[in-house]
C-alpha positions in Angstrom: -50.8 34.1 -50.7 -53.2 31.4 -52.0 -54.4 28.8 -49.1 -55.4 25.7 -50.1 -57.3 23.2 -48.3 -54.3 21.0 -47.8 -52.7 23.6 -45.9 -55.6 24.3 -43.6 -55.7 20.6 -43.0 -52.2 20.1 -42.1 -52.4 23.3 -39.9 -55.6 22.4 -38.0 -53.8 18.5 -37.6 -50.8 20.3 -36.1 -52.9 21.9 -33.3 -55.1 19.1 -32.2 -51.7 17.3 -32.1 -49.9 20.1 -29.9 -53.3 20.2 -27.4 -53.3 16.2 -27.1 -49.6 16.5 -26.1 -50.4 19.2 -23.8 -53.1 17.0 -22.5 -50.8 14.3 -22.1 -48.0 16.4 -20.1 -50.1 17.2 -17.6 -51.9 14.2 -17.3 -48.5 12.7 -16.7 -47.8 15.5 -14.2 -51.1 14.8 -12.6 -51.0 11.3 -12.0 -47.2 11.2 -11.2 -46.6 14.3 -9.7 -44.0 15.5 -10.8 -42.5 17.9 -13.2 -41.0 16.0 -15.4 -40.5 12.4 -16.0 -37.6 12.7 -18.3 -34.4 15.0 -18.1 -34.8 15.9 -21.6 -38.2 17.6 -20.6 -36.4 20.6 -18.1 -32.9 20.0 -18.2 -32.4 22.7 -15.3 -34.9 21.2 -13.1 -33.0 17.8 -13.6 -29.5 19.2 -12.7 -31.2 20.6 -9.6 -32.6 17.4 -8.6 -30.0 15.3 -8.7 -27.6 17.5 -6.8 -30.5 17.9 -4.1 -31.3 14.0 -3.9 -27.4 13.8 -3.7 -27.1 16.2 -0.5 -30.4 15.1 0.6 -29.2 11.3 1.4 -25.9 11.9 2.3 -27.1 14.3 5.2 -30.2 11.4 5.5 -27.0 9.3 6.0 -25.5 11.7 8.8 -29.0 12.2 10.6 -30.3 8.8 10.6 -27.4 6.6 10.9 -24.1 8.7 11.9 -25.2 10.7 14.8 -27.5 7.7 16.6 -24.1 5.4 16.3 -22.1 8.0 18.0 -24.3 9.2 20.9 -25.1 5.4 21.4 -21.3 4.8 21.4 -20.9 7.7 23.6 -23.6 6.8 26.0 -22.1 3.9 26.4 -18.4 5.3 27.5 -20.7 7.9 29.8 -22.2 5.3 31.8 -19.4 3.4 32.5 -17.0 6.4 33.4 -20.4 7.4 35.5 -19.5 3.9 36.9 -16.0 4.3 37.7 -16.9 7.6 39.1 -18.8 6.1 41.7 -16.8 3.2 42.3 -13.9 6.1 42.9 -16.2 8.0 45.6 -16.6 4.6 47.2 -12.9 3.6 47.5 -12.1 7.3 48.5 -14.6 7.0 51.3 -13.6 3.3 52.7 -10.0 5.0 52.8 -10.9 7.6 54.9 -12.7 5.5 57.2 -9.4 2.7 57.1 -7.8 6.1 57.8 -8.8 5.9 61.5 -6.9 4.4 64.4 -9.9 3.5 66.0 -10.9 0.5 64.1 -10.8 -3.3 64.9 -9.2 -6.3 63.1 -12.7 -7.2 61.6 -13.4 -3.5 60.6 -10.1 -3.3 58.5 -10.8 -6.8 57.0 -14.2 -5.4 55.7 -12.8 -2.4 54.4 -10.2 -4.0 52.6 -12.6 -6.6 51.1 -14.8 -3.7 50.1 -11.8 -1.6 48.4 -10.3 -5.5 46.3 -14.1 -5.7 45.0 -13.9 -1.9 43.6 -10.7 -2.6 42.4 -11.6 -5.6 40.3 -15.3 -3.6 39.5 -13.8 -0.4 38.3 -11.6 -2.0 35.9 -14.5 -4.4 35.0 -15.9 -0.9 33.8 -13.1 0.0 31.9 -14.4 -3.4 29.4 -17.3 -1.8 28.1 -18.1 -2.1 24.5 -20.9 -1.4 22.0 -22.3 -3.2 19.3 -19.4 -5.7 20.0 -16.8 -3.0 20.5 -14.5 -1.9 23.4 -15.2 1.6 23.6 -11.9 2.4 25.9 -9.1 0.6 23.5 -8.5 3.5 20.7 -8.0 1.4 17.5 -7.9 -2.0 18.9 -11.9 -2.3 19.4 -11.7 -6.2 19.2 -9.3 -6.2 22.4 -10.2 -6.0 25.8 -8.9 -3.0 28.0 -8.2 -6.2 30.7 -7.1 -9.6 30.1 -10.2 -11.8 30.8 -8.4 -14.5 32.4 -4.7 -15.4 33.9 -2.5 -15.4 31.0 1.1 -16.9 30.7 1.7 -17.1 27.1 2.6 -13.4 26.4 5.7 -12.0 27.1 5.4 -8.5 27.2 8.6 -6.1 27.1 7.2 -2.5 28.4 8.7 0.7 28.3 7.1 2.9 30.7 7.5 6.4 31.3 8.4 8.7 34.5 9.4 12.1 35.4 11.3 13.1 38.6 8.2 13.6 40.4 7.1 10.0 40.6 9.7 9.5 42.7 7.9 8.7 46.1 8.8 7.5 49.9 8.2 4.4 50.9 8.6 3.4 54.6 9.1 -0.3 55.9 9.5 -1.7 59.5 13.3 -3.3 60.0 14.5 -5.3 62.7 11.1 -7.2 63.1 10.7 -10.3 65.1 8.7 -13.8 64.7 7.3 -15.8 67.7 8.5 -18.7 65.6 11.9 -17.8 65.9 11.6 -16.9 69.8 14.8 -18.3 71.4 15.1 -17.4 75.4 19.1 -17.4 74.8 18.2 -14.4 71.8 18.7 -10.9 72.7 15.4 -9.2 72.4 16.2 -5.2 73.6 16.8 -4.1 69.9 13.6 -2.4 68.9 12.3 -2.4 65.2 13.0 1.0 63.5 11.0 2.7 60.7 13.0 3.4 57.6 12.3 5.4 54.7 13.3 5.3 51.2 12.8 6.6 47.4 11.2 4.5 45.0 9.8 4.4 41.5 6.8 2.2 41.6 6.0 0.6 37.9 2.1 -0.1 37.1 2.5 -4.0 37.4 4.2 -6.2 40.1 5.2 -10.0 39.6 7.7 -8.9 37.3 10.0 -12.1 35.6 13.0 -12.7 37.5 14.4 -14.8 34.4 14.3 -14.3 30.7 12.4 -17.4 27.9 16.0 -18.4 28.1 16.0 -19.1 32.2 18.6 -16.0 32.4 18.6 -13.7 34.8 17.0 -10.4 33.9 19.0 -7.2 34.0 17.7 -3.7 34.0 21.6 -2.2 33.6 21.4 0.3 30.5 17.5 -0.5 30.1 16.8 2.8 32.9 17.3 5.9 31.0 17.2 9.3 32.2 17.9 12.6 31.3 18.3 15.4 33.9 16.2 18.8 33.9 18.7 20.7 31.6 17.7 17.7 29.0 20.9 15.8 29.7 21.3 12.1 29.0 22.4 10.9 32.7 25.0 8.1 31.8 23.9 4.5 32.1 27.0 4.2 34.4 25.7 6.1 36.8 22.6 4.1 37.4 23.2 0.7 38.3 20.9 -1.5 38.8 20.8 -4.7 41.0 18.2 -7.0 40.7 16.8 -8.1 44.6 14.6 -11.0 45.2 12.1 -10.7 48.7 12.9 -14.4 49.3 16.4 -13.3 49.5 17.4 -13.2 53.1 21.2 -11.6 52.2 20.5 -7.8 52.3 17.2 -5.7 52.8 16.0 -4.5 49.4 14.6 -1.5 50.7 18.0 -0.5 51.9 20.6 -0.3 48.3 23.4 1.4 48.4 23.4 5.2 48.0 25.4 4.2 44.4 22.9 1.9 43.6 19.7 0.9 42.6 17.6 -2.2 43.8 15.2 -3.7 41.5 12.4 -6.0 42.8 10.3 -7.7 40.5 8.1 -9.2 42.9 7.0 -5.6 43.4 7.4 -4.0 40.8 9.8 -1.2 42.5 12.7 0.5 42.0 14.4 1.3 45.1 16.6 4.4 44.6 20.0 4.7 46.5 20.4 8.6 48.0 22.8 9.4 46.1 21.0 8.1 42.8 17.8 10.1 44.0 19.7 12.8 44.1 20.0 12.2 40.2 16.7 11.9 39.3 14.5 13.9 41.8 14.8 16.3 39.4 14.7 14.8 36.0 12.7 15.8 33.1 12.3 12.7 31.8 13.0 8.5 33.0 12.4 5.2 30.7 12.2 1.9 32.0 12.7 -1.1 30.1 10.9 -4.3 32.1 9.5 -8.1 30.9 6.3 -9.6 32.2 4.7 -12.5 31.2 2.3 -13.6 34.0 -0.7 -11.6 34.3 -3.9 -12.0 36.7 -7.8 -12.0 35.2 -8.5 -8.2 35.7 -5.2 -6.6 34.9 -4.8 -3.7 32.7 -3.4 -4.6 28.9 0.1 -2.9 28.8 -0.9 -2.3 25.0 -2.8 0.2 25.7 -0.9 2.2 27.9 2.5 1.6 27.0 4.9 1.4 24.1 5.6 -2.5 24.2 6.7 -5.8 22.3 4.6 -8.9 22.7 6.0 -12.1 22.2 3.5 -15.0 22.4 5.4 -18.5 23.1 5.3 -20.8 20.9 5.6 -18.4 17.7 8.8 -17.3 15.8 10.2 -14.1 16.9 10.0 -12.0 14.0 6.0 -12.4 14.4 6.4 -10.2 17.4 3.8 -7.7 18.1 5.2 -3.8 18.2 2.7 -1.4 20.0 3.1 2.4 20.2 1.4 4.5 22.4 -0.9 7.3 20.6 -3.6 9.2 20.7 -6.2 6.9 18.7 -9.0 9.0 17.9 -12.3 7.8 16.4 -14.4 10.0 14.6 -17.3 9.8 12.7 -18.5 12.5 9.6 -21.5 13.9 11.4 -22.0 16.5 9.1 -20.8 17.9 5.6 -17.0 18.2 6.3 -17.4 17.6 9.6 -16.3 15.0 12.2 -16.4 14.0 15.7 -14.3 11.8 17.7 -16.7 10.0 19.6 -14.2 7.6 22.0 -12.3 8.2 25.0 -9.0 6.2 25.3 -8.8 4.1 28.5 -5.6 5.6 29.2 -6.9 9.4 29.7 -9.6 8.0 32.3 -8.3 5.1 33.8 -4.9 4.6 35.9 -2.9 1.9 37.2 -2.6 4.0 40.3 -6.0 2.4 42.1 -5.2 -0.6 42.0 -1.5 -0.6 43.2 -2.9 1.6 45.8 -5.4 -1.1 46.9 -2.9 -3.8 46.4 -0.4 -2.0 49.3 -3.6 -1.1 51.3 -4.0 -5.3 51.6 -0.3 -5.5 52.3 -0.1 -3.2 55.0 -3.7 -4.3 56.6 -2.3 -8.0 56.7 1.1 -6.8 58.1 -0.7 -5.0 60.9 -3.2 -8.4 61.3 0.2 -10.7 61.3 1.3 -8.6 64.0 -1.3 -8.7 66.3 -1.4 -12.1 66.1 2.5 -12.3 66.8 1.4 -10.3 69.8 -1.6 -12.7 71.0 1.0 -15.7 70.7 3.5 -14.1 73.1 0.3 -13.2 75.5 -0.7 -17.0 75.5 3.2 -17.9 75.8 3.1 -15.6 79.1 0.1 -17.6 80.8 1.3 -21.0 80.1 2.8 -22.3 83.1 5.8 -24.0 80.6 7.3 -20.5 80.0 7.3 -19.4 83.6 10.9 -18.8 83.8 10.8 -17.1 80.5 8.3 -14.0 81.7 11.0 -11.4 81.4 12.4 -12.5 77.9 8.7 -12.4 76.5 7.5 -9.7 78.0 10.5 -7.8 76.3 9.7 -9.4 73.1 6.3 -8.3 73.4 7.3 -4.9 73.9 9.5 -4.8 71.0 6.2 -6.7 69.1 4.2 -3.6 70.4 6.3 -1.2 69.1 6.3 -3.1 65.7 2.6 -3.0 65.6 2.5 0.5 66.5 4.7 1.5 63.1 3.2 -0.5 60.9 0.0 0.8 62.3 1.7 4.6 61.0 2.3 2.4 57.8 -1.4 1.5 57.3 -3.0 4.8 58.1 -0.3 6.6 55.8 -1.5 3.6 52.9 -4.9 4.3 53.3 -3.7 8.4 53.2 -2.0 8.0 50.2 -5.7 6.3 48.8 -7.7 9.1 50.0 -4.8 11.5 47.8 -4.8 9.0 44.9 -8.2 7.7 44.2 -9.1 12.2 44.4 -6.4 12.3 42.2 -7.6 9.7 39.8 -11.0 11.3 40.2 -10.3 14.8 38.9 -8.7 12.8 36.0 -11.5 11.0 35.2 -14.1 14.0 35.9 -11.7 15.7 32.8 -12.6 12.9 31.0 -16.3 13.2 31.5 -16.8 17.0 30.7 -14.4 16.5 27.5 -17.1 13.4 26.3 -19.6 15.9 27.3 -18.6 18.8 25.5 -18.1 16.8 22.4 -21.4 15.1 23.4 -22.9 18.3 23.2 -21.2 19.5 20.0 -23.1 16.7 18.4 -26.5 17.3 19.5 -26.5 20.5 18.0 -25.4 19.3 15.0 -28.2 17.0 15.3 -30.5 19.8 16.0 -29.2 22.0 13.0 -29.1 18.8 10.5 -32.9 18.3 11.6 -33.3 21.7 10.1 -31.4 21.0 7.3 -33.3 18.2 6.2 -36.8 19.9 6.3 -35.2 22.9 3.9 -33.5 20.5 1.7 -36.9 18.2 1.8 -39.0 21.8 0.9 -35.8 22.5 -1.9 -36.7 19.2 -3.3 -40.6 19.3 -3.4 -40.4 22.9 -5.1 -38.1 21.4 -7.5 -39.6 18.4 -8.7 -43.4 18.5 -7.8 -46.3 20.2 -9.1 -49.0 22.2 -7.8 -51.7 19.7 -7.9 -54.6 22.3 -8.1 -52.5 24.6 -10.6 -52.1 21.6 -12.6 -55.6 20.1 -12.6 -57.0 23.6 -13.8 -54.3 23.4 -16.6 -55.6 20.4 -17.2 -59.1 20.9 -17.6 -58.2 23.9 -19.6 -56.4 22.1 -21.9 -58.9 19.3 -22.5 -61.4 22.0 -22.8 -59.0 23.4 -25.7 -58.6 20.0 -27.1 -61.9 19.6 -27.4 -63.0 22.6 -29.0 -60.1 22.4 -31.7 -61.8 19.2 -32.3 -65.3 21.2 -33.1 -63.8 23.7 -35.2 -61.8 20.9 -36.8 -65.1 19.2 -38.2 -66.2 22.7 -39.8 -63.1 23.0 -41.6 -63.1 23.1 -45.2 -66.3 21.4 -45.5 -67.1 22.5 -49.2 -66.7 19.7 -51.6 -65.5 20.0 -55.2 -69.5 20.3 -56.3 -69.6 23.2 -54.7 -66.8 24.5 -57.3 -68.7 23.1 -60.4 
């Protein structure tokens, strides 16, 4: 084969061309690097890269920004069930001590002041929020577990649900007498006797007597029941009659065994015997109630309860329906993976307490009201005015004396039932606690293992895309070596001229 000098030319351009370009790859790989700069260059390497950048800032996206928002938001609902922990150990602790017969009228005044300012603290707790956010309200993070002020312009129907065993006694002193109405002519040898009765006590009192229309409220066919064999108890046999406290025509702690007294100033459903009876045992019991006044501090029914909110003013069709769920709130904290980082109010947070407190007050000022009925009578038998008198007061002190003494009982069984309740509501809300912390936990070993992750996938990423720096700078020099020589050799090539031929 016949070379010609055209030939070697092209040929030795050719190589000085393919060791400059070599030169320039890894002087690009040098200064950048990197492997490549263009996916045309290694395909593979490109693929590779992209998927790892892709799973590299998505779990960046878990690590740096997912978990941190969760444990912050479930610090947050730690500290304040921490709270309420405390505050529960504190009310459980000035019930005991209101538990004792031993105490004066001052004594029992502190303690109750005490117990009202846990009350209003512990559900004070229950308002937490984070970054602007109520941590105890499921969904609804831009509403407040409590209503922040009084509030009269939302008429609330709730539905709340009972079983058999919320049926509970409730005593009350009848035949009780007032130094106000003390009449020499009166009979006073009648002493007042303890009664005892069944009750269903709802989570709100101040109930509406009277519908937005002024009509008299009726709970007949809105208490349903259905009996342990899963029976519907009829609606006929559960009548209800509503019963005010002002009204002075029949006791509403004593119905009729057929019947049930409803008082909305309470909030209580006073069972009849023979209508316990019924329902003692039921599996399940629905009541259907309106309020539409409520105090700075109380619970939302929203959150508790299935319930229709009217607010005055609006058309009815713009009425609110709530439903009562579990309302979970997770966050992705790894690849397929989620959390649910809140704790509904609801599974920490009871009613209970505060009702409790509430007929704690009542019975303290009952037993106060009392003893100062008693201290009238005492001044009544040293003035000189009721001389004549003596016998009729000291018998109406006596029957005063026995009052005292049952509503005494009363008290000390109130501030029983608080000791029962607020341990109660405590091993509820410790439940509460070790489920935030297991799920707490759950997520800082996620943490921990994403931590790994991110160093491998960070190591993946730098094998893929970056060069040895030292590898590459020999190559380099190498090749510049190369590049020069070719360059030498180049300048011998073909140097005879066409004289040399002649």
């Amino acid at each position: 084969m016949r070379i010609t000098n055209q030939m070697m030319t092209n040929n030795m351009l050719n190589s000085i061309n393919k060791n400059k370009n070599n030169i320039s790859v890894l002087d690009r790989q040098y200064s950048s690097g990197k492997k490549i700069q263009r996916p045309s260059e290694d395909p593979i390497v490109a693929v590779r890269a992209l998927k790892l950048r892709t799973n590299l800032a998505e779990l960046n996206q878990y690590f740096e920004k997912n978990i941190p928002d969760a444990k912050s938001w479930m610090d947050v609902t730690e500290g304040a069930m921490d709270n309420m922990n405390d505050i529960l150990t504190l009310i459980n602790t000035a019930c005991v001590q209101g538990a004792s017969d031993q105490l004066s009228v001052n004594e029992r005044e502190s303690i109750v002041k005490n117990l009202e300012q846990y009350k209003e603290q512990i559900y004070q707790e229950g308002d937490a929020n984070y970054a602007g956010r109520y941590v105890f309200t499921g969904y609804k993070t831009d509403t407040s577990l409590i209503f922040g002020d009084d509030t009269s312009n939302l008429e609330y129907t709730i539905t709340e649900n009972f079983t058999g065993s919320d049926i509970s006694a409730v005593s009350k002193v009848a035949g009780t007498y007032s130094v106000d109405d003390y009449d020499p002519s009166e009979d006073y040898s009648k002493s007042p006797t303890l009664e005892t009765s069944y009750r269903l006590r709802l989570s709100y009192d101040d109930l509406d007597l009277t519908d937005a229309d002024g009509n008299p409220i009726d709970l007949n066919g809105k208490l349903k029941a259905v009996d342990k064999d899963g029976n519907e108890i009829p609606a006929a046999d559960l009548p209800v009659t509503t019963v005010s406290l002002s009204s002075t025509t029949e006791d509403p702690y004593e119905p009729d065994p057929d019947e049930i007294n409803y008082i909305p100033e309470t909030g209580e459903l006073i069972l009849g015997q023979n209508i316990y009876e019924k329902l003692k045992n039921a599996k399940s019991i629905s009541v259907d109630y309106q309020k539409s006044t409520f105090k700075e501090g109380e619970l939302r029914p929203e959150h508790y309860f299935d319930c229709v909110v009217h607010e005055e003013g609006t058309d009815e069709t713009l009425d609110k329906h709530y439903t009562k769920q579990d309302q979970e709130i997770q966050y992705g904290i790894s690849f397929n993976q989620k959390l649910t980082v809140n704790t509904q109010g609801s599974d920490a947070l009871g009613h209970d307490i505060g009702r409790d407190i509430d007929e704690i007050l009542e019975a303290v000022q009952d037993v106060a009201a009392t003893e100062e009925e008693i201290a009238k009578v005492e001044e009544m038998l040293e003035d000189p005015n009721y001389a004549d008198q003596t016998e009729k007061l000291t018998q109406l002190k006596q029957q005063l004396e026995t009052e005292l003494t049952l509503k005494s009982n009363i008290m000390q069984e109130k501030f029983e039932n608080g000791i029962t309740n607020s341990s109660e509501q405590q091993d509820t809300l410790n439940v509460a606690i070790a489920d935030l912390g297991s799920r707490y936990k759950r997520l800082q070993l996620t943490e921990s293992r994403l931590s790994d992750q991110q160093i491998e996938f960070e190591d993946l990423l730098s094998t893929n895309e970056d060069v040895d720096m030292v590898e590459t700078y020999i190559k380099l020099s190498s090749a510049e070596v190369i590049y020069n020589a070719s360059l030498s050799v180049a300048s011998r090539v073909v140097q005879n001229t066409l004289l040399d031929f002649l």
